[in-house]
KOLMI-180524 format. One record per residue (C-alpha): x, y, z; residue in one letter. Coordinates in nm, 3 decimals, padded with zeros to 5 digits, m for minus. Layout:
N
<atom xx="X" yy="Y" zz="Z" rest="A"/>
...
//
This chain:
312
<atom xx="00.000" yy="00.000" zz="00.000" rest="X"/>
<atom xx="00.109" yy="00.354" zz="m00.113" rest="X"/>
<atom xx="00.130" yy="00.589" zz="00.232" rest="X"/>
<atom xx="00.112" yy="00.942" zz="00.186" rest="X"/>
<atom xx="00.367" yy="01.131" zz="00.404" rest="X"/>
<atom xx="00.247" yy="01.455" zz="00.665" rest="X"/>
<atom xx="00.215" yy="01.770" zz="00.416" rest="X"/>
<atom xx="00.163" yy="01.894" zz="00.078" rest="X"/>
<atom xx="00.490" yy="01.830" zz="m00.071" rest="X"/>
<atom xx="00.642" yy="01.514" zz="00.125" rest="X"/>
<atom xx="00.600" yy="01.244" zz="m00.129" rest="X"/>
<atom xx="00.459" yy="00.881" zz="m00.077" rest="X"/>
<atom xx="00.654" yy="00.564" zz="00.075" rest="X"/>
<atom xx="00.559" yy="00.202" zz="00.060" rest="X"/>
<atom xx="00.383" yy="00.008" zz="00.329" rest="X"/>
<atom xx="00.287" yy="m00.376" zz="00.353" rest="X"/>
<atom xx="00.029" yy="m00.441" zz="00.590" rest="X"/>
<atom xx="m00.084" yy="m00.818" zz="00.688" rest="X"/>
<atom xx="m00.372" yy="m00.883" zz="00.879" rest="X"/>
<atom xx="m00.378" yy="m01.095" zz="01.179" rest="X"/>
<atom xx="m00.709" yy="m01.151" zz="01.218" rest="X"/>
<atom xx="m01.102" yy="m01.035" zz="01.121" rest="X"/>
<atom xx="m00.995" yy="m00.760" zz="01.285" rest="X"/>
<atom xx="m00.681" yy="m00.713" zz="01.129" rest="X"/>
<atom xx="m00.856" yy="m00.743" zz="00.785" rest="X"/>
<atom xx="m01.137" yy="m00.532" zz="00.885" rest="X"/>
<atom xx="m00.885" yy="m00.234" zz="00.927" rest="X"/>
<atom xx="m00.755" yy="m00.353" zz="00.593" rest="X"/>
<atom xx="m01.077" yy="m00.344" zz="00.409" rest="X"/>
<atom xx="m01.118" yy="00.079" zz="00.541" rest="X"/>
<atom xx="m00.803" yy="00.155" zz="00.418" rest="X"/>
<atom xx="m00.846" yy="m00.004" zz="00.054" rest="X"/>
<atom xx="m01.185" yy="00.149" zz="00.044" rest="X"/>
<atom xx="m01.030" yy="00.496" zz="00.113" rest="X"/>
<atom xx="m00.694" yy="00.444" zz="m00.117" rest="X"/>
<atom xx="m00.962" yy="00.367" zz="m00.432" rest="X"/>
<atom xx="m01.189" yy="00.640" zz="m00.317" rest="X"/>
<atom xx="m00.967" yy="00.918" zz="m00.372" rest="X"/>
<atom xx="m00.819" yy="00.742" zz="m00.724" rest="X"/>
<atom xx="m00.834" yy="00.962" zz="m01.018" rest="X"/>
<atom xx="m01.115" yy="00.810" zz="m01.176" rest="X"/>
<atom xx="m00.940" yy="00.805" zz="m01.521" rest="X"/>
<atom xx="m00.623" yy="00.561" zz="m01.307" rest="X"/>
<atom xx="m00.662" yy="00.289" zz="m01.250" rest="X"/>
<atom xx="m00.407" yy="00.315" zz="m00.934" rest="X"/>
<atom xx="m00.533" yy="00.374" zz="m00.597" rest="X"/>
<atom xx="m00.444" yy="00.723" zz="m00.456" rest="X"/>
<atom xx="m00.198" yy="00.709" zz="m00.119" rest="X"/>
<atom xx="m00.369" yy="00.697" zz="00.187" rest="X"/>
<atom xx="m00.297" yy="00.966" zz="00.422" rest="X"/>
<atom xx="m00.047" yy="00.847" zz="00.707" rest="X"/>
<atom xx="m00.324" yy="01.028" zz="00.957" rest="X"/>
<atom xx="m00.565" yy="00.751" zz="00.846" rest="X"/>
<atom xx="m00.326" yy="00.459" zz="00.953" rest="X"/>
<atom xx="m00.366" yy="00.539" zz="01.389" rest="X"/>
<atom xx="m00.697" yy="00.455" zz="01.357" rest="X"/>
<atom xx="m00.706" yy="00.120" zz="01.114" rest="X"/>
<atom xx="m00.429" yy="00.002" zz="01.284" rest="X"/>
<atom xx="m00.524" yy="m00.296" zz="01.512" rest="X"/>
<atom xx="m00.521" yy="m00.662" zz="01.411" rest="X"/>
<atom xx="m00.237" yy="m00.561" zz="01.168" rest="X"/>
<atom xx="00.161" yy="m00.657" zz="01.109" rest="X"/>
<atom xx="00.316" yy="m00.361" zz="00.953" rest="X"/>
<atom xx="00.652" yy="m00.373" zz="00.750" rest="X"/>
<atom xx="00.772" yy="m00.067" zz="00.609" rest="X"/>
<atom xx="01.134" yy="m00.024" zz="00.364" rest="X"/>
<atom xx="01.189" yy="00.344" zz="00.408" rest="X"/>
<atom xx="01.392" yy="00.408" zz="00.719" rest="X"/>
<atom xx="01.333" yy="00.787" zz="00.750" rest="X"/>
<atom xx="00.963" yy="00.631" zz="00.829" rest="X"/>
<atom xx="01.043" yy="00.347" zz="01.123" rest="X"/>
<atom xx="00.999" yy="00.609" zz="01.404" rest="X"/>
<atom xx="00.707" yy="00.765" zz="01.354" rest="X"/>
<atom xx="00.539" yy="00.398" zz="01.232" rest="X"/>
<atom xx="00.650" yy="00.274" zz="01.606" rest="X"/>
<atom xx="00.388" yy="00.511" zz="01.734" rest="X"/>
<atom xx="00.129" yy="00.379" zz="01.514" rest="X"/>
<atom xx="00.159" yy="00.033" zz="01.538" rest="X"/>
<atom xx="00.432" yy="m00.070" zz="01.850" rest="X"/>
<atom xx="00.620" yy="m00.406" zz="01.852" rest="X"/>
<atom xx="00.396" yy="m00.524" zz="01.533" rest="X"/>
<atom xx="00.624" yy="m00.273" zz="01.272" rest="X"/>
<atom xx="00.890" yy="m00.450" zz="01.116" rest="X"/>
<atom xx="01.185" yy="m00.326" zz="00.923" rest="X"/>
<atom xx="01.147" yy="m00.515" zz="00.559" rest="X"/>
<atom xx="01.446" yy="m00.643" zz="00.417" rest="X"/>
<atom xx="01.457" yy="m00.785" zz="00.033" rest="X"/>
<atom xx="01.711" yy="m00.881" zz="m00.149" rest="X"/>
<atom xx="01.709" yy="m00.880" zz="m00.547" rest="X"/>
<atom xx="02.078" yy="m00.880" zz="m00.537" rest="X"/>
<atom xx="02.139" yy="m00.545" zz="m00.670" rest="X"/>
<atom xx="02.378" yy="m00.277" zz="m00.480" rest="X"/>
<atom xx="02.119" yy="m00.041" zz="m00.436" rest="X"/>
<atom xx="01.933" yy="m00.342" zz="m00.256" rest="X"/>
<atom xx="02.239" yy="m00.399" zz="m00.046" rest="X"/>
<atom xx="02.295" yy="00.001" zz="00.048" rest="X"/>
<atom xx="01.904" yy="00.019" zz="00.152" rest="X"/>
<atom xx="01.943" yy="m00.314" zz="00.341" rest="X"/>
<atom xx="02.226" yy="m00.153" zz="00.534" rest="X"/>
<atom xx="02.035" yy="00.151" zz="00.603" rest="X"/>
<atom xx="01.770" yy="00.017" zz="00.743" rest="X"/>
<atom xx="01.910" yy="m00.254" zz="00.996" rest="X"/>
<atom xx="02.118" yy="00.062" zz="01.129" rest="X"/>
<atom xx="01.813" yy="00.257" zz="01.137" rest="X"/>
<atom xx="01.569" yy="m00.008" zz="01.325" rest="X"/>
<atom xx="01.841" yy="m00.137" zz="01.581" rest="X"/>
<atom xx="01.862" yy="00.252" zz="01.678" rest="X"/>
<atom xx="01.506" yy="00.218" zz="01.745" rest="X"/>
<atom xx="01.463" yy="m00.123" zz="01.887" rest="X"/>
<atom xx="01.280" yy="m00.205" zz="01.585" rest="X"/>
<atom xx="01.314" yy="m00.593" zz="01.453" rest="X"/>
<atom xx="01.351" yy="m00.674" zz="01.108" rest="X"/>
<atom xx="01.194" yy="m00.944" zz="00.909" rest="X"/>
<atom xx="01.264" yy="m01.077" zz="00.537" rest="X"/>
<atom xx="01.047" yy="m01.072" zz="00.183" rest="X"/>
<atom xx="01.052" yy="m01.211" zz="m00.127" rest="X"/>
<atom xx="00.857" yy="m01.038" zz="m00.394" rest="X"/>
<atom xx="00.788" yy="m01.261" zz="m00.648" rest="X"/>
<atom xx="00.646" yy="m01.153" zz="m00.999" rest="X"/>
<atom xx="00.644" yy="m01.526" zz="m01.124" rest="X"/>
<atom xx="00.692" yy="m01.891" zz="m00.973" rest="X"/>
<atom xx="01.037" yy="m02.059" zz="m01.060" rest="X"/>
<atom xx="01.325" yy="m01.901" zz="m01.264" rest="X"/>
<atom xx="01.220" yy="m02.081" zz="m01.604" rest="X"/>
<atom xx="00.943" yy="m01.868" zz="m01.603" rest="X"/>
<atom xx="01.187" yy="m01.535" zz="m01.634" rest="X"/>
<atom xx="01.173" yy="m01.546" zz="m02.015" rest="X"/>
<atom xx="00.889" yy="m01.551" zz="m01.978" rest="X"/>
<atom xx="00.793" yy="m01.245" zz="m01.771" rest="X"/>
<atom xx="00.981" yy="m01.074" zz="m02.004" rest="X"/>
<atom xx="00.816" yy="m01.178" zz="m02.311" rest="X"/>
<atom xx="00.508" yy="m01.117" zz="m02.136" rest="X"/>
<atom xx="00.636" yy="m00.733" zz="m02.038" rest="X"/>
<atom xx="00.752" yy="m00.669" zz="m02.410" rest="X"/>
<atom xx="00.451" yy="m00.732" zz="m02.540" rest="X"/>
<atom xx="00.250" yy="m00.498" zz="m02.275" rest="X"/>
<atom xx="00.558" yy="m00.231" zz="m02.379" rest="X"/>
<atom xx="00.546" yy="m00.326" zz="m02.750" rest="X"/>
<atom xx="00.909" yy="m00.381" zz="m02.764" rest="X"/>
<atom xx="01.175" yy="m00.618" zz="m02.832" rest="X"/>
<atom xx="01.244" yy="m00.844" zz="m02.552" rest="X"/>
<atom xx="01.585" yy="m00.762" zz="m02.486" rest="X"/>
<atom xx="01.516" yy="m00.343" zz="m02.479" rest="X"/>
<atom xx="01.241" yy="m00.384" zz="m02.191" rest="X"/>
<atom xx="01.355" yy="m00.107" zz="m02.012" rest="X"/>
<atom xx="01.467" yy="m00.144" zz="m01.674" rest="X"/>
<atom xx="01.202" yy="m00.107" zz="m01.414" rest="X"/>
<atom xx="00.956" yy="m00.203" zz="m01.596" rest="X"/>
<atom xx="00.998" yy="m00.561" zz="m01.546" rest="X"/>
<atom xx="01.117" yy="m00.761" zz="m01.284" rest="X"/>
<atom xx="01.508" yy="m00.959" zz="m01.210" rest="X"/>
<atom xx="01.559" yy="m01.290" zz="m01.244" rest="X"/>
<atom xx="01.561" yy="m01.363" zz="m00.870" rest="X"/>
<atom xx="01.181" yy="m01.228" zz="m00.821" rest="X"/>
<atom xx="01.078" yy="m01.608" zz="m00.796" rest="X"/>
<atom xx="00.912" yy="m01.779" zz="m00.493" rest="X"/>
<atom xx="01.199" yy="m01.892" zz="m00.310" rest="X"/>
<atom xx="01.204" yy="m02.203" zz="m00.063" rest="X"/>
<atom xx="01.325" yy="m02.168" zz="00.265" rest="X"/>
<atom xx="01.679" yy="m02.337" zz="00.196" rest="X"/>
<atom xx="01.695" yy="m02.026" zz="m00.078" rest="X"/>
<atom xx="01.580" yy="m01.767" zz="00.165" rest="X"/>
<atom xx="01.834" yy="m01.844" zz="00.427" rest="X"/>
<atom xx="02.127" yy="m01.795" zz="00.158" rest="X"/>
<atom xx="01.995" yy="m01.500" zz="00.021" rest="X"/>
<atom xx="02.005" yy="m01.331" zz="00.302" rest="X"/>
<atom xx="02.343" yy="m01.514" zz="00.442" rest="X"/>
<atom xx="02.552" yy="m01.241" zz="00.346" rest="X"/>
<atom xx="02.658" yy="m00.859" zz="00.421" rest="X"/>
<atom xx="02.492" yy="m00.660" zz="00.552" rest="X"/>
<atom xx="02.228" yy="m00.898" zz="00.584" rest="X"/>
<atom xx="02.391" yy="m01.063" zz="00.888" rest="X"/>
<atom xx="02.357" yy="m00.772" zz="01.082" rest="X"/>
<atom xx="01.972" yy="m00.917" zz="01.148" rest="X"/>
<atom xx="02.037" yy="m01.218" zz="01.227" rest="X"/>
<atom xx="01.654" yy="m01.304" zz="01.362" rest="X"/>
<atom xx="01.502" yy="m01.156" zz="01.032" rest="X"/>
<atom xx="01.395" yy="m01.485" zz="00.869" rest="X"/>
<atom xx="01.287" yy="m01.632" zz="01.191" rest="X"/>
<atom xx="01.035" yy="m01.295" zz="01.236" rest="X"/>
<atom xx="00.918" yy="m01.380" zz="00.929" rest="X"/>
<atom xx="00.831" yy="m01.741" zz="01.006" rest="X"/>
<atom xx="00.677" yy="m01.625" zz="01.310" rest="X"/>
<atom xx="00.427" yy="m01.313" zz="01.154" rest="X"/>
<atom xx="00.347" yy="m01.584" zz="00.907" rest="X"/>
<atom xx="00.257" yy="m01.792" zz="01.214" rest="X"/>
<atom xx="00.079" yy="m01.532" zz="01.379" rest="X"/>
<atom xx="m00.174" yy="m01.456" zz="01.080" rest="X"/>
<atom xx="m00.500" yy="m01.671" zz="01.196" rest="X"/>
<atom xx="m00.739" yy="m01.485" zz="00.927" rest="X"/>
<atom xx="m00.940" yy="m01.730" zz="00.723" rest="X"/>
<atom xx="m01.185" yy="m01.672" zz="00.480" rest="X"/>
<atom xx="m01.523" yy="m01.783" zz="00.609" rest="X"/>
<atom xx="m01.698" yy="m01.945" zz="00.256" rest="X"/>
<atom xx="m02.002" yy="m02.089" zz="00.466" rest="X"/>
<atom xx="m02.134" yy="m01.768" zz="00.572" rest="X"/>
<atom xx="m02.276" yy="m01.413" zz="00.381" rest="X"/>
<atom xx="m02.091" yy="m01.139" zz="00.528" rest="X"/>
<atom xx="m02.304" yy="m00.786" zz="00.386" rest="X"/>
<atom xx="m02.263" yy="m00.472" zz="00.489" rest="X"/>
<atom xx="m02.499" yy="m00.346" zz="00.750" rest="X"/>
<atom xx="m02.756" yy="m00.102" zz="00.568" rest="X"/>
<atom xx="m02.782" yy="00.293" zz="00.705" rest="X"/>
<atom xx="m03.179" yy="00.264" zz="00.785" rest="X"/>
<atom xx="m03.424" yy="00.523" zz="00.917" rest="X"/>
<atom xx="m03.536" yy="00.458" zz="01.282" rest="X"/>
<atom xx="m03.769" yy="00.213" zz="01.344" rest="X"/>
<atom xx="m03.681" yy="00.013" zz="01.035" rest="X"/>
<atom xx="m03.545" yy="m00.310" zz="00.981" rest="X"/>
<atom xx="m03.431" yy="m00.399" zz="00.647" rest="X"/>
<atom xx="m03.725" yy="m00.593" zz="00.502" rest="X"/>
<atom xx="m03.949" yy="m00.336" zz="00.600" rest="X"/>
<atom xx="m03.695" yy="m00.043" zz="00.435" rest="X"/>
<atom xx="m03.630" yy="m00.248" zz="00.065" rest="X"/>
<atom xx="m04.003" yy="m00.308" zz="00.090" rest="X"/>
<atom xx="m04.116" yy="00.079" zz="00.144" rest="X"/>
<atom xx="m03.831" yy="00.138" zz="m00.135" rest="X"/>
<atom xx="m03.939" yy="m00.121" zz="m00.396" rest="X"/>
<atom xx="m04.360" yy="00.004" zz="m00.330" rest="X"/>
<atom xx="m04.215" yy="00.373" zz="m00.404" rest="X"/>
<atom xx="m04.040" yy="00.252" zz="m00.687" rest="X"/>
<atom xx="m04.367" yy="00.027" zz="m00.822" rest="X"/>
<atom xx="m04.564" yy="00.331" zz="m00.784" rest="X"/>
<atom xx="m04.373" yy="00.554" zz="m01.014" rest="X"/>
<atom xx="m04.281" yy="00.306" zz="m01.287" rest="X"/>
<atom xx="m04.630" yy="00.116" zz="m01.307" rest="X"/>
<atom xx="m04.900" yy="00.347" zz="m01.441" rest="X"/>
<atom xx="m05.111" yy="00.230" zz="m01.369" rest="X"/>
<atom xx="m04.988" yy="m00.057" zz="m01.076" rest="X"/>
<atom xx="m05.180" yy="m00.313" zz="m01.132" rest="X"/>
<atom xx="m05.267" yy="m00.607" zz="m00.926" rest="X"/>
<atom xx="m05.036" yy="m00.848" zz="m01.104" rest="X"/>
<atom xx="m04.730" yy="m00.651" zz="m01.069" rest="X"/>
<atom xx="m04.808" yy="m00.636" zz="m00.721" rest="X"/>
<atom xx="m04.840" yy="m00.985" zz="m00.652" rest="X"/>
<atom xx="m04.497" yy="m01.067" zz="m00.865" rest="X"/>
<atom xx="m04.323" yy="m00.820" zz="m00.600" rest="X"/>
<atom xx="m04.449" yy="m00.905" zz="m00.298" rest="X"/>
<atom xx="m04.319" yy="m01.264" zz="m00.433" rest="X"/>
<atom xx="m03.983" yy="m01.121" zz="m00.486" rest="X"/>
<atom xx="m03.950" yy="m00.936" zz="m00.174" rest="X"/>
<atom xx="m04.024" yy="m01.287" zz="00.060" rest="X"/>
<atom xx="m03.816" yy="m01.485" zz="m00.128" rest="X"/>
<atom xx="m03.523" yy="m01.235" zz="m00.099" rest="X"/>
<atom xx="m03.569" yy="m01.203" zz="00.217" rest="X"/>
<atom xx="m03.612" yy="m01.552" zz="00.295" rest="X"/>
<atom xx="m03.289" yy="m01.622" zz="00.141" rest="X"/>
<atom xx="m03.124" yy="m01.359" zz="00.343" rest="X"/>
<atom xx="m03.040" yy="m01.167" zz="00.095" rest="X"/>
<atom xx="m03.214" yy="m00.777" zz="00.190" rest="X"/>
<atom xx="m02.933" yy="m00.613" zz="00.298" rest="X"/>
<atom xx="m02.724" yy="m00.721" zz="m00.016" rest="X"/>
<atom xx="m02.995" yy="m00.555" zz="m00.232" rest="X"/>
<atom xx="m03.006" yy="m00.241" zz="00.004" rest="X"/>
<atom xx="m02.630" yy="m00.229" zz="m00.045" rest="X"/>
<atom xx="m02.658" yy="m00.232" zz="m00.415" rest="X"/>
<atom xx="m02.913" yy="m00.006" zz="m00.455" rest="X"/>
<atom xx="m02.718" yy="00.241" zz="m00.235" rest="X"/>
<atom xx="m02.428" yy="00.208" zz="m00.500" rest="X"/>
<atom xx="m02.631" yy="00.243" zz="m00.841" rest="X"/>
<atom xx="m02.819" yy="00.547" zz="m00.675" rest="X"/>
<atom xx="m02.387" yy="00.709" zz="m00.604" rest="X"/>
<atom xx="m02.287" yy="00.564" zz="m00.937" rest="X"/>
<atom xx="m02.659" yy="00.729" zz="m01.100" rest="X"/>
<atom xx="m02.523" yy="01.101" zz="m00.886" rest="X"/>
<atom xx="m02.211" yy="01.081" zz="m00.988" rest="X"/>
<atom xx="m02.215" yy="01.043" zz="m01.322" rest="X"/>
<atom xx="m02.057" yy="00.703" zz="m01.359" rest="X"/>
<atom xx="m02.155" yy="00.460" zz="m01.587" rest="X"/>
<atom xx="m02.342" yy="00.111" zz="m01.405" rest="X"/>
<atom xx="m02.475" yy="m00.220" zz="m01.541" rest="X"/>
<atom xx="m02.611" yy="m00.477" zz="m01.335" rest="X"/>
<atom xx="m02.504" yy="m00.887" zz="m01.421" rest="X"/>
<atom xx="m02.728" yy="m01.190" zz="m01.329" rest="X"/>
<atom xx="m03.076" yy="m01.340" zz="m01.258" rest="X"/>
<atom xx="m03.102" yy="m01.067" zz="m00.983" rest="X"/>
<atom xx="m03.050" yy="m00.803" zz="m01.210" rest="X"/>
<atom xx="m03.347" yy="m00.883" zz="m01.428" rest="X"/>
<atom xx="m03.554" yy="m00.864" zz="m01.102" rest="X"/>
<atom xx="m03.893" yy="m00.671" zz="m01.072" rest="X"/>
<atom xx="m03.742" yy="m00.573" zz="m00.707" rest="X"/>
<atom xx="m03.449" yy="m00.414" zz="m00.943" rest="X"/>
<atom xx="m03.577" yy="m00.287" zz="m01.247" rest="X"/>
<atom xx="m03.812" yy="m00.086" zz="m00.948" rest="X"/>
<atom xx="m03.531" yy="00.021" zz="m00.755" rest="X"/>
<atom xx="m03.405" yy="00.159" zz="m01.055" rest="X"/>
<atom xx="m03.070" yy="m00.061" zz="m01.063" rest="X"/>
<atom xx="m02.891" yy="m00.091" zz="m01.448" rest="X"/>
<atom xx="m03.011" yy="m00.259" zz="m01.690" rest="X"/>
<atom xx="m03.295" yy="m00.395" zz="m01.522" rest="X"/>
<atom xx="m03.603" yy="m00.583" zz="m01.696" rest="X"/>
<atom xx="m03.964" yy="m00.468" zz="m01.650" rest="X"/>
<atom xx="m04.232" yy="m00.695" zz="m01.555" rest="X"/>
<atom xx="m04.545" yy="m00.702" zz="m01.687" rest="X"/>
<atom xx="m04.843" yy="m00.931" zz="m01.717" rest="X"/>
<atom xx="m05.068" yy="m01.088" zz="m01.938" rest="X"/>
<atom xx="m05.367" yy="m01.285" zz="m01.952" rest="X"/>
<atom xx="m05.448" yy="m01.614" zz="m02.151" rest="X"/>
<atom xx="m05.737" yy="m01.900" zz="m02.168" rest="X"/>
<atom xx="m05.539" yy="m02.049" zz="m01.912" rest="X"/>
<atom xx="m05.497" yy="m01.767" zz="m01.642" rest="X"/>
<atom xx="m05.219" yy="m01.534" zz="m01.562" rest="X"/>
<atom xx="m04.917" yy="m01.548" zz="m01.677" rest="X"/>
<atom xx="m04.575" yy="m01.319" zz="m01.634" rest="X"/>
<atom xx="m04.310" yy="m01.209" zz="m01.882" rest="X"/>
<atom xx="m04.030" yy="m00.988" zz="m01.877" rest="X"/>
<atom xx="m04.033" yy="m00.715" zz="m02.093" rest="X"/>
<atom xx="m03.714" yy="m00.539" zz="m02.171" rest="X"/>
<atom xx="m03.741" yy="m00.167" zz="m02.081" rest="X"/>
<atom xx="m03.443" yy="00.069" zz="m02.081" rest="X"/>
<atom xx="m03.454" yy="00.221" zz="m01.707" rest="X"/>
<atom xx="m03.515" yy="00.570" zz="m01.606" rest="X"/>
//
């Protein structure tokens, strides 16, 4: 994660934060939303978050930080869980940071801890990162400039490769720096839980729950695009609203509909994707690319079909 330094003019440094738990992750989850939030909407990169926003997003996390002009002030943000991150991708300028920074965090009583970024799995695959970046740059492979694609030792590295990497000067001035790392690795307990719907918790007026909010929402919505509302239509959505519900899905629609109505404000172009999308309880909410329901009747009775309506 890009940090932006205190003041105007101060520049950015780069922060790696891992979370230790729900917590941990929670704190994560604020500050992506913020970093994409205040993107340049024609970037696609994330804009730096402000260092202020770290103090309070900072529990539940390991933080490991390269710049050593930054160690001091991230001990008062996150105590004995800052690291000092070492890498080695044997270059000199690797080395010379290296050096800096295991001067810089033993003046502090800050422990270091080694990484390995890796831009592809074994070193075969090399070549092919580079074809793969020549084509992006549409170049010859052999004048990618530098930068722009990674070294050859950017590979995921086994533990026997680790420990000789970082064998040498001025590496061996943290001697505990691979063992840190074993032990945040250790120390990360956050799982994924795939048996469960995690939504956000919907902003509701008092006194509502959120059945009773979509519902008044969805009748509003009925009322202004069904002229007249006819008996039918409102039979197909009280349908729609108890199986949503009884599916537990409300507050996932009163989520979406909160982010078509910013996307609708702002000026940003929306489409909704799936069998939910061509909902009556969407196309009334007013969601993208919704379907409109209508009914019609036959020798046989009632019957419903979508017809496709380009929302207003």
């Amino acid at each position: 994660m890009t940090v932006a330094r205190d003041g105007p003019d101060e520049g950015a440094f780069r922060l790696v934060l891992l979370a230790k738990d729900d917590e941990g992750y929670s704190n994560l989850c604020r500050l992506a939303t913020e970093r994409h939030l205040g993107a340049d909407r024609s970037s696609y990169e994330g804009a730096p978050v402000p260092f202020a926003s770290l103090a309070g997003c900072s529990d539940g996390l390991f933080a490991m930080c390269r710049d050593a002009g930054m160690l001091e002030e991230l001990r008062g943000v996150y105590g004995g869980s800052l690291y000092a991150e070492l890498v080695n991708d044997g270059s000199r300028a690797c080395h010379r940071e290296a050096e800096e920074l295991i001067e810089a965090a033993g003046a502090l009583g800050i422990e270091c801890a080694t990484t390995n970024a890796a831009a592809f799995a074994t070193p075969e695959e090399h070549r092919l990162h580079l074809v793969v970046n020549a084509i992006r740059l549409i170049c010859p492979v052999t004048r990618v400039p530098p930068g722009e694609a990674a070294g050859p030792q950017m590979y995921i590295k086994s533990g026997a490769e680790m420990r000789e990497a970082f064998s040498c000067h001025p590496y061996t001035g943290a001697p505990r720096a691979i063992e840190n790392a074993r032990e945040i690795a250790e120390a990360c307990h956050f799982r994924f839980d795939l048996n469960r719907r995690l939504f956000p918790a919907p902003d509701l007026p008092p006194g509502e729950t959120a059945f009773s909010h979509l519902t008044k929402l969805c009748f509003a919505g009925a009322a202004r695009r069904y002229r007249p509302l006819t008996s039918g239509a409102l039979e197909r959505l009280h349908h729609e609203l108890d199986v949503i519900e009884g599916l537990g899905f409300t507050p996932y629609f009163l989520a979406v509909n909160d982010i078509a109505s910013f996307c609708r404000e702002q000026g940003i172009p929306a489409a909704g994707r799936g069998s939910a999308a061509g909902s009556m309880v969407a196309y009334v909410l007013g969601s993208p690319t919704s379907t409109r329901w209508s009914t019609t009747s036959t020798s046989s009775g009632s019957s419903r079909r979508p017809a496709r309506t380009r929302p207003t």
